[in-house]
C-alpha positions in Angstrom: 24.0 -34.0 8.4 20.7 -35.0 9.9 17.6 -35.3 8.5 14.7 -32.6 9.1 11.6 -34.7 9.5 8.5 -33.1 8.1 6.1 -30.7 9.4 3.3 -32.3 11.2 0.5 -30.5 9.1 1.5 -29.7 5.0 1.9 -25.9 5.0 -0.4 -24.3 3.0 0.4 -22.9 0.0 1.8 -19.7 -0.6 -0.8 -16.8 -1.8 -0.5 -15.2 -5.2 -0.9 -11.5 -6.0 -0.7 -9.7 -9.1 2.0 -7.2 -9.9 0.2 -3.8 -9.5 2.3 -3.1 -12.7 2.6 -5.5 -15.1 0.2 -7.9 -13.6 2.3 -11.2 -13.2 2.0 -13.2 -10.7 4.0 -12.8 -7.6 4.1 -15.2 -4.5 3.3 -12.9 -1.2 6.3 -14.6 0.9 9.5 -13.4 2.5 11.5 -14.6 -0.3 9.5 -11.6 -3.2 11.6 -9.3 -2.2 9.3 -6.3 -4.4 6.4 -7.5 -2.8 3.7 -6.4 -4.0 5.1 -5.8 -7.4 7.5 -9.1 -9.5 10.6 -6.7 -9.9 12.6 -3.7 -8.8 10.9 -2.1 -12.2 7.4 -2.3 -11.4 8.5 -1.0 -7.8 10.2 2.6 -9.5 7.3 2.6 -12.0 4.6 2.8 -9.5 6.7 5.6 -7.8 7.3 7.6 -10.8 3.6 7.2 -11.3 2.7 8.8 -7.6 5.6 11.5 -7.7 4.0 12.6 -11.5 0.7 13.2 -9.7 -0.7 10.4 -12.5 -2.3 8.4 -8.7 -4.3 11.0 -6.6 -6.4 10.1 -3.5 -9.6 11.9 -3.7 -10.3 14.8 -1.3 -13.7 16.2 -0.1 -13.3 19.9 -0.1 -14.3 22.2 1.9 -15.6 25.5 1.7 -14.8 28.2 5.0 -18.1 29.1 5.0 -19.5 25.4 5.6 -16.5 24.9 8.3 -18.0 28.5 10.3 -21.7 28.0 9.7 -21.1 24.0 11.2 -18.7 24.7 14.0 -16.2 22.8 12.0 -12.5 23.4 11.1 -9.5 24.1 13.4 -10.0 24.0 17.1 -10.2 27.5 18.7 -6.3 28.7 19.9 -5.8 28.3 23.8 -4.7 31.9 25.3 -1.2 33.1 25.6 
């Protein structure tokens, strides 16, 4: 079998996250397959975690009144 000769230029190393779980580190390569989290486990935590509503994105409401009085909100309805 031959011999691979090395790369001209030493690859740099790989960057390390932290599991947004547990916090261990996890290499951020092809190979982490639960990328960004160290394990299948951490994955299905997180998601139980967003589909429990215990994550929420904040939203800006918005009153109808503010949406008239602006000239925002939905686009006008083109006729028939």
């Amino acid at each position: 079998m031959p011999v691979q000769a090395p790369p001209p230029f030493p690859l740099p190393a790989p960057r390390t996250v932290r599991c947004p779980t547990c916090g261990a580190p996890v290499e951020w390569t092809a190979a982490s397959r639960w990328r960004p989290f160290c394990s299948e486990r951490c994955r299905t935590v997180d998601l139980g975690a967003w589909a429990s509503e215990r994550y929420r994105v904040p939203v800006v409401e918005r009153d109808d009144d503010e949406d008239a009085a602006t000239g925002g909100g939905d686009p006008p309805s083109r006729p028939g």
